[in-house]
C-alpha positions as CSV (number, residue, x, y, z in Angstrom):
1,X,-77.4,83.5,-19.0
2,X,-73.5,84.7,-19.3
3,X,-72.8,88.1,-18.7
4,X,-72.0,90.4,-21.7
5,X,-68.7,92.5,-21.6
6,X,-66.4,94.4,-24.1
7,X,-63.5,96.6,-23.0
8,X,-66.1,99.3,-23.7
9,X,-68.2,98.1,-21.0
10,X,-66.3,96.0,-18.6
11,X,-68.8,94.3,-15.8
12,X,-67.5,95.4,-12.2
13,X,-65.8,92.6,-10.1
14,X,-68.3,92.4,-7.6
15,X,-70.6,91.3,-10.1
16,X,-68.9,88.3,-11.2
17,X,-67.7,86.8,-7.7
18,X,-71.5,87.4,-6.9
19,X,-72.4,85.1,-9.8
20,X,-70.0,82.7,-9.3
21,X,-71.2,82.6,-6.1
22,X,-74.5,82.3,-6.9
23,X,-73.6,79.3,-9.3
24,X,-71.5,77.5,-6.4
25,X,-74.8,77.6,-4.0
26,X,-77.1,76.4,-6.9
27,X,-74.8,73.3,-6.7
28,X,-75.4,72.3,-3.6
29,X,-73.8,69.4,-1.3
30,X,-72.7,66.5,-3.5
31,X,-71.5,63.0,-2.6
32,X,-68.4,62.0,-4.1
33,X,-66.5,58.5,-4.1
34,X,-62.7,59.1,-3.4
35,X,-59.9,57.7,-1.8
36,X,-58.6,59.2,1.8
37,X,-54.7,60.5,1.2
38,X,-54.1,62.5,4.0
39,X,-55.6,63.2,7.3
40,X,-54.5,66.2,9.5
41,X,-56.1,66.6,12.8
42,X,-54.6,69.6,15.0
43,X,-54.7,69.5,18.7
44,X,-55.7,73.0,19.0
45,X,-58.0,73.1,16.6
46,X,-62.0,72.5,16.1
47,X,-61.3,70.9,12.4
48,X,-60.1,68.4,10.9
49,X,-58.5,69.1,7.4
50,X,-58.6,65.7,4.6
51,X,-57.8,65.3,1.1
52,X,-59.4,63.5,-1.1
53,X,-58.4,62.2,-4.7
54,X,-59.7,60.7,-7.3
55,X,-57.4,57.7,-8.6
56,X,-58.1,58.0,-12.1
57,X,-57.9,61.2,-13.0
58,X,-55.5,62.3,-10.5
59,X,-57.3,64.8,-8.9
60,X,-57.5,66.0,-5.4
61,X,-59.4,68.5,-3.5
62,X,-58.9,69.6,0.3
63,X,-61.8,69.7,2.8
64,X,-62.7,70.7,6.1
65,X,-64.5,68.1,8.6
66,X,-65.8,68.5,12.4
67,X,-63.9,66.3,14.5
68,X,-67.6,65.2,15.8
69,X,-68.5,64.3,12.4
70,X,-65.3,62.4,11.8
71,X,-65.8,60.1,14.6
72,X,-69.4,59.7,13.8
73,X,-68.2,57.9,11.0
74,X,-65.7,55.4,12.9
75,X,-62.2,54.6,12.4
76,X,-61.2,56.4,8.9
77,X,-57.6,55.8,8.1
78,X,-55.6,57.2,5.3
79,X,-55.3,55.1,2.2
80,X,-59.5,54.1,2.7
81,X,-62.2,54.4,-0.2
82,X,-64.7,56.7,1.3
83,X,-68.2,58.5,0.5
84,X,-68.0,62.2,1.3
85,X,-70.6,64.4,1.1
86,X,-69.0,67.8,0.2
87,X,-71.1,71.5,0.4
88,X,-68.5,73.5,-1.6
89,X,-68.5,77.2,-0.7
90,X,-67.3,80.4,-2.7
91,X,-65.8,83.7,-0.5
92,X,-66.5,86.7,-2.8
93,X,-63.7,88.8,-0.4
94,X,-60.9,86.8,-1.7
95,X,-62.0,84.6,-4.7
96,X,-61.4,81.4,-2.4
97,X,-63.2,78.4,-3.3
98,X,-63.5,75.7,-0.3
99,X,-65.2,72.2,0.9
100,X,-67.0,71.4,3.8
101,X,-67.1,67.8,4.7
102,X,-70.3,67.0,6.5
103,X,-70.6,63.4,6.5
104,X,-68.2,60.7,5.3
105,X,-68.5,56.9,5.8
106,X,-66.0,54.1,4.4
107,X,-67.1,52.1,1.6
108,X,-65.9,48.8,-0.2
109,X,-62.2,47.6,1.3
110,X,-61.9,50.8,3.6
111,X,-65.0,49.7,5.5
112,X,-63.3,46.7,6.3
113,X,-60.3,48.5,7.3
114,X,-62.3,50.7,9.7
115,X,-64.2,47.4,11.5
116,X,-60.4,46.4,11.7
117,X,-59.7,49.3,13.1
118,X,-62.3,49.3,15.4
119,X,-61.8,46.1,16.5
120,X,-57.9,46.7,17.2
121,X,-58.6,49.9,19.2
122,X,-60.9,48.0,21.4
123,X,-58.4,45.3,22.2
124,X,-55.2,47.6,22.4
125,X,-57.4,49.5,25.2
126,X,-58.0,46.2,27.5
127,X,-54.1,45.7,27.1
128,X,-53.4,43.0,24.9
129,X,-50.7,44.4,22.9
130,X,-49.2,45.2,25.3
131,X,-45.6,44.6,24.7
132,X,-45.1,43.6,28.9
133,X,-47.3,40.5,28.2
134,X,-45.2,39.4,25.6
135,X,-42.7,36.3,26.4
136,X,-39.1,35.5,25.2
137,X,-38.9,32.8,22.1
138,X,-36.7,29.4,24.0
139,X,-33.3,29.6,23.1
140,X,-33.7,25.6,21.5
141,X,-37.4,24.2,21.7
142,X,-37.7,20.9,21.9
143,X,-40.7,20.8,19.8
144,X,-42.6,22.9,17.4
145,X,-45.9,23.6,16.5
146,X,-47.1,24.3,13.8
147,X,-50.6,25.8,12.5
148,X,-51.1,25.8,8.5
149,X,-53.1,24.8,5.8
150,X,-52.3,21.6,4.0
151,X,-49.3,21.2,1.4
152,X,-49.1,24.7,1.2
153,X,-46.3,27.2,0.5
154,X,-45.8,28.4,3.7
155,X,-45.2,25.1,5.6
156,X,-42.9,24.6,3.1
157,X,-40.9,27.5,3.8
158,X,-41.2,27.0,7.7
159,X,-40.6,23.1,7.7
160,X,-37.5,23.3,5.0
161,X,-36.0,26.6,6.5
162,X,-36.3,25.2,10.1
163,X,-34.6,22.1,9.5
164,X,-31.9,23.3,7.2
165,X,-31.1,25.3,10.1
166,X,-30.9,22.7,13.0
167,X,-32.1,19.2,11.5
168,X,-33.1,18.1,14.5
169,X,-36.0,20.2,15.4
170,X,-39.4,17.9,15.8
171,X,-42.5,19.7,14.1
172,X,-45.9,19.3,15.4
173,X,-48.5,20.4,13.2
174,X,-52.1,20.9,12.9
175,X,-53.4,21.9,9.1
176,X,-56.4,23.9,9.0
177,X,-58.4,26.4,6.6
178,X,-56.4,29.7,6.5
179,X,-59.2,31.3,4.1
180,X,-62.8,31.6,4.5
181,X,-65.5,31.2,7.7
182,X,-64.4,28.4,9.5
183,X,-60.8,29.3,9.1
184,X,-60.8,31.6,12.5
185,X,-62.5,29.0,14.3
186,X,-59.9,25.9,13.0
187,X,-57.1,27.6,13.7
188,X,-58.1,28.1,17.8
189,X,-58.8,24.4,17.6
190,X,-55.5,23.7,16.3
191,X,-54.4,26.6,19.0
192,X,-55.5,25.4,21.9
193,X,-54.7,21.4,20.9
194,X,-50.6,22.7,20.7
195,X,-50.7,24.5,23.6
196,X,-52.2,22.1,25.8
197,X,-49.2,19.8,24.3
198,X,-46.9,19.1,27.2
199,X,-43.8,19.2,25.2
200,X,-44.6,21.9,22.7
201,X,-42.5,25.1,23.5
202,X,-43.3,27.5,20.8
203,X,-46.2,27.9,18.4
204,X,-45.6,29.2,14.8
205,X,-49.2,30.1,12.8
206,X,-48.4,30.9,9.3
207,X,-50.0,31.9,6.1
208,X,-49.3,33.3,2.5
209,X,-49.8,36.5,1.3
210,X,-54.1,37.4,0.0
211,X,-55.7,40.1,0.2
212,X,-57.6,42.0,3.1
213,X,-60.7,39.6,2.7
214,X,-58.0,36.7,2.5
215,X,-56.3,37.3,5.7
216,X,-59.4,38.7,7.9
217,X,-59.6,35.6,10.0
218,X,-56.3,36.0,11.5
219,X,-57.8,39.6,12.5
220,X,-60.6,37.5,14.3
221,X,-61.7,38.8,17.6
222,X,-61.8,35.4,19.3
223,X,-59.0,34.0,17.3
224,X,-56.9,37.4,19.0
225,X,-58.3,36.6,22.9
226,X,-57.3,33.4,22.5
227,X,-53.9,33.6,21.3
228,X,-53.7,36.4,24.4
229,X,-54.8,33.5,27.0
230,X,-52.3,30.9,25.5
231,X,-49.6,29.9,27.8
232,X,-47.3,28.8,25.0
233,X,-45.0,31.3,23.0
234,X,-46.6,32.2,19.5
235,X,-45.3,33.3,16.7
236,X,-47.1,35.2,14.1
237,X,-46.1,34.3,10.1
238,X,-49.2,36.0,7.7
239,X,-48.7,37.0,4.5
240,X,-46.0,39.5,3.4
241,X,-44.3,42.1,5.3
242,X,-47.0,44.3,4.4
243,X,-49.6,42.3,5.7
244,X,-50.3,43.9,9.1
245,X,-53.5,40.9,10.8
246,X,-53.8,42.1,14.4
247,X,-52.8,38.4,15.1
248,X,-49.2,40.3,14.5
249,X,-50.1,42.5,17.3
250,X,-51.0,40.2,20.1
251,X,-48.7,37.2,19.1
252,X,-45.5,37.5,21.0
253,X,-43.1,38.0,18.1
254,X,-43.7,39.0,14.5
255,X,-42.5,37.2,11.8
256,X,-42.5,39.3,8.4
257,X,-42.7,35.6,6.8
258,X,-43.4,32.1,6.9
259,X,-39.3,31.7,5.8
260,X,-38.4,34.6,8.9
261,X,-40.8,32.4,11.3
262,X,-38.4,29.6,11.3
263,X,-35.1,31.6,11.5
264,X,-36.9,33.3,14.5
265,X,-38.0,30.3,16.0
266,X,-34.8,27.8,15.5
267,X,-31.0,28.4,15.6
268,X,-28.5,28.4,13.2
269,X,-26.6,25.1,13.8
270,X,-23.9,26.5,11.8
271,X,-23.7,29.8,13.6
272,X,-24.4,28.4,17.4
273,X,-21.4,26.3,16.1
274,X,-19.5,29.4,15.1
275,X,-20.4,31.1,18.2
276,X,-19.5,28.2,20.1
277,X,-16.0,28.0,18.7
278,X,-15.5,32.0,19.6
279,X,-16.5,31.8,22.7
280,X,-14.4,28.3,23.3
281,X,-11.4,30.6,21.4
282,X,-12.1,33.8,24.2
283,X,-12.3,31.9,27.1
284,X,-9.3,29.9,26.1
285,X,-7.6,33.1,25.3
286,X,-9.1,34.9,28.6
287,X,-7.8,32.0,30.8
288,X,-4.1,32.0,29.3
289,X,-4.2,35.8,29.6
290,X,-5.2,35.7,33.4
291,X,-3.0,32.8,34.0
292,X,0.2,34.8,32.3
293,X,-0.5,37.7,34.4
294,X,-0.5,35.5,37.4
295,X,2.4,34.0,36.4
296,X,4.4,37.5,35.9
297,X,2.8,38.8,39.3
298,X,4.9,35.8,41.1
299,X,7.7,36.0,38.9
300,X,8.0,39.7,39.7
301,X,7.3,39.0,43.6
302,X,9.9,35.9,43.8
303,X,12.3,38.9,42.4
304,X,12.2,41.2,45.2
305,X,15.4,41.4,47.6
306,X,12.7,39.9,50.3
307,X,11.5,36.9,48.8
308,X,15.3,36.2,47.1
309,X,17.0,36.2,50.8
310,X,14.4,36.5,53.3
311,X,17.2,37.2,55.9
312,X,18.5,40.6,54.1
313,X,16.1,42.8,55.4
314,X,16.8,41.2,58.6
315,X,20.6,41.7,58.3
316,X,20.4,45.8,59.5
317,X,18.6,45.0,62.3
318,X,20.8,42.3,63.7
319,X,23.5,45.2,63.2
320,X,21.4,47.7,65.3
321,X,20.2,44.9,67.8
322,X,24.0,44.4,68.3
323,X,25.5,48.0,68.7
324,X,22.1,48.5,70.7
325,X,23.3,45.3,72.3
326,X,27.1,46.7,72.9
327,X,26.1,50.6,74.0
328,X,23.8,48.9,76.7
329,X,26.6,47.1,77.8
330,X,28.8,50.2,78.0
331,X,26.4,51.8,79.9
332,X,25.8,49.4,82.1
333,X,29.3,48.4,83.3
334,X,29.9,52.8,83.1
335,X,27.2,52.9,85.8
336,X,28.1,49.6,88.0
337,X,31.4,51.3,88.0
338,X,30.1,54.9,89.0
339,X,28.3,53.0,91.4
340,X,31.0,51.0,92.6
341,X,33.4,54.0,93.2
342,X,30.4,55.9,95.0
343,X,30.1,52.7,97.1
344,X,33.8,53.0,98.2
345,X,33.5,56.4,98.8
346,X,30.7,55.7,101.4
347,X,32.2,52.8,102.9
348,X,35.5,55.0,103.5
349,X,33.4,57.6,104.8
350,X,31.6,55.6,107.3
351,X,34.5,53.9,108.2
352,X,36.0,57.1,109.1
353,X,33.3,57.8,111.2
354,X,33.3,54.1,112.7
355,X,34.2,53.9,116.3
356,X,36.7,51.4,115.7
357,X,38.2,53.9,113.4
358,X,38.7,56.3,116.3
359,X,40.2,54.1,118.9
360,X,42.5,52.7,115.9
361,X,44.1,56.4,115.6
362,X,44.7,55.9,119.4
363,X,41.1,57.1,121.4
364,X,39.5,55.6,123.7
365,X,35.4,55.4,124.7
366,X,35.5,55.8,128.7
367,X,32.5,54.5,130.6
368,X,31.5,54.5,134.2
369,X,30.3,51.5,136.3
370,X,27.1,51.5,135.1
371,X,28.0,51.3,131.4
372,X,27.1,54.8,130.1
373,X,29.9,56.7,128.1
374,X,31.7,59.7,130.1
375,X,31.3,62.9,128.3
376,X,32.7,65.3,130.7
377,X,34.7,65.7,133.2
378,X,31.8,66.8,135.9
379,X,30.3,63.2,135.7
380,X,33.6,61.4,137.5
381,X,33.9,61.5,140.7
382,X,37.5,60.9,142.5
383,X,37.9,57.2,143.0
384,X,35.5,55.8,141.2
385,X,36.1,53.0,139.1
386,X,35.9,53.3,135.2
387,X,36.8,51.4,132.2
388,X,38.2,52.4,129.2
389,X,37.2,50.6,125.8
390,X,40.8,50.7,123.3
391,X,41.1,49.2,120.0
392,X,42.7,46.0,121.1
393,X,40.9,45.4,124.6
394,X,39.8,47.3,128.0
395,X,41.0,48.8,130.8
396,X,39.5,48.9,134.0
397,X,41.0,52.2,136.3
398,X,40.2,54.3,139.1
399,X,40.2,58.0,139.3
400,X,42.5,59.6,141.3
401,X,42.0,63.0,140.2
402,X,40.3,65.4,137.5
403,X,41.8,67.8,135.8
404,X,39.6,70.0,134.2
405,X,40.4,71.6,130.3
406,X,40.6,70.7,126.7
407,X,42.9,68.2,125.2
408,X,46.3,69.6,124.6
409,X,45.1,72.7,126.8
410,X,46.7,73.9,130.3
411,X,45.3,72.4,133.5
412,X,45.3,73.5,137.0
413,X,47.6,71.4,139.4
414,X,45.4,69.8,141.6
415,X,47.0,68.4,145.3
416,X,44.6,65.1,144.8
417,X,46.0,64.8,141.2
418,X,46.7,61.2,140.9
């Protein structure tokens, strides 16, 4: 029943956020159909906050959600149709009305999403995205191939787009079913046929835009090990640039279309020609440049005094060889003739002291019979033969007397004096 009031008798506040509490338990947990917008999970935290809305009439709610519960559930990604069950819950101490989310579980297109998301998390953890097993595209295959359905758009794009951009390029192709059950299964046929093709270098699959449903083969768990264990290159071309298959994941490049497939997977002829010329132009220009710098280096070398009259820097050193030549010489002769003089010197002085010398200035060497030279008078005897040696011969005498005394001295008469 609603409570009566009148400015007269006004109903106390705790009585109505009692009731409306009392209302928001009679209501109970309901399930509700919306669509997941946001999904805020904090590290630190024990829940997880979402927000739900309802497309059509453009209303959203927030709720709170174990993280338990959440993963109960599966993968649940933003953007997915779900089933919540929400208990809502009224706080009388500050008039906040909240959600609790205790169960919630995909429905429709979001529960394929979360199998795809299931499925993707379990191949991303055994390592097959990642980007290290991925190979470089060859710079100019000598053959494509090519996995797509029959006469369809998309070969059209990659066959036309590939050769307008190098006409040569050979296609190998294998057309299978790119929709419904036996599509995953054709397409590792055609796989596996390509890559056991000796001359086939690279491997484009491609596919048109469709829906979820459309493109789920090309998110096929065996399709996705089996593009991992191929030796050839691959080159992943679903859909749009929306489209997200896990084949985009595990193939070794992504192409965002069939059309960007073939520019990924051929060359420009026009622009490897372009490219070609520039580089001919810079090496040309590269060669010239290191060339003219050569060329200045030896025209500046030949310019040096050195080079222009190897003998100039020779000239000052002949000079100083030749007064080093003309001071020896000075020196030389300077001391020959010291020596020379010193030479005469000695020679005079030994002459003077030459025997000859004496007996030239009028002495004479006496010697007794015997030879030996007679000093003194004490070693003659009176008659005794001598012999006196002059410059110009000898004379042989005897000794009549001696006279004892020194030359030019007085001597005592003697009567034997001779």
């Amino acid at each position: 029943m609603p409570l009566e009031s009148s400015p007269e008798h006004p109903q106390p506040l705790r009585v109505i956020t009692s009731a409306v509490r009392g209302w928001v338990d009679r209501l109970g947990a309901v399930w509700v159909e919306a669509q997941l917008i946001e999904l805020n999970r904090r590290s630190a935290s024990k829940i997880v906050f979402l927000t739900l809305r309802d497309p059509l009439a453009n209303v959203s709610v927030s709720a709170s959600i174990s993280p338990m519960t959440l993963d109960v559930a599966g993968p649940v990604s933003e953007g997915a149709r779900v089933v919540a069950r929400l208990k809502p819950t009224y706080f009388e101490q500050n008039g906040r009305l909240s959600y609790v989310c205790d169960a919630i579980t995909p429905v429709g297109e979001g529960r394929l999403l979360a199998r795809l998301e299931q499925t993707k998390r379990l191949l991303q953890a055994e390592g097959l995205f990642d980007p290290a097993r991925k190979r470089r595209l060859p710079l100019l295959p000598r053959r494509v191939g090519l996995i797509t359905a029959a006469n369809s758009a998309a070969e059209r794009d990659v066959v036309e787009n590939a050769r307008r951009r190098w006409p040569g390029v050979v296609l190998e192709t294998r057309y299978v079913l790119v929709q419904g059950q036996q599509s995953a299964e054709q397409v590792i046929g055609g796989l596996r046929e390509l890559d056991a093709h000796p001359a086939v270098e690279v491997i484009v699959i491609a596919r048109g835009g469709g829906s979820v449903e459309d493109l789920l083969p090309f998110s096929d768990e065996g399709l996705i090990r089996a593009v991992a264990a191929c030796r050839t290159p691959v080159v992943s071309a679903i859909g749009h640039e929306t489209d997200t298959p896990i084949l985009d994941l595990v193939a070794d490049v992504r192409a965002s279309t069939p059309t960007d497939a073939a520019k990924r997977v051929v060359p420009d002829v026009a622009e490897e020609a372009q490219r070609l010329s520039q580089a001919r132009t810079r090496l040309d220009g590269a060669i010239r440049g290191l060339v003219r710098r050569h060329q200045d280096q030896l025209t500046a070398l030949r310019s040096r005094p050195v080079l222009a009259d190897p003998r100039a820097s020779l000239n000052p050193r002949f000079e100083q060889l030749a007064s080093l030549r003309d001071r020896s010489r000075r020196a030389l002769t300077h001391r020959l003739d010291r020596e020379g003089t010193g030479l005469e010197h000695t020679i005079a002085r030994v002459r003077a002291m030459s025997p000859k010398a004496t007996l030239e200035r009028g002495y004479a060497i006496v010697v007794d019979a015997d030879g030996r030279a007679i000093t003194t008078v004490g070693g003659v005897a009176t008659g005794e033969e001598i012999r006196a040696y002059l410059a110009d011969g000898q004379l042989v005498a005897t000794t009549v007397g001696v006279l004892p005394g020194s030359i030019g001295g007085e001597t005592e008469e003697n009567d034997d004096r001779a």
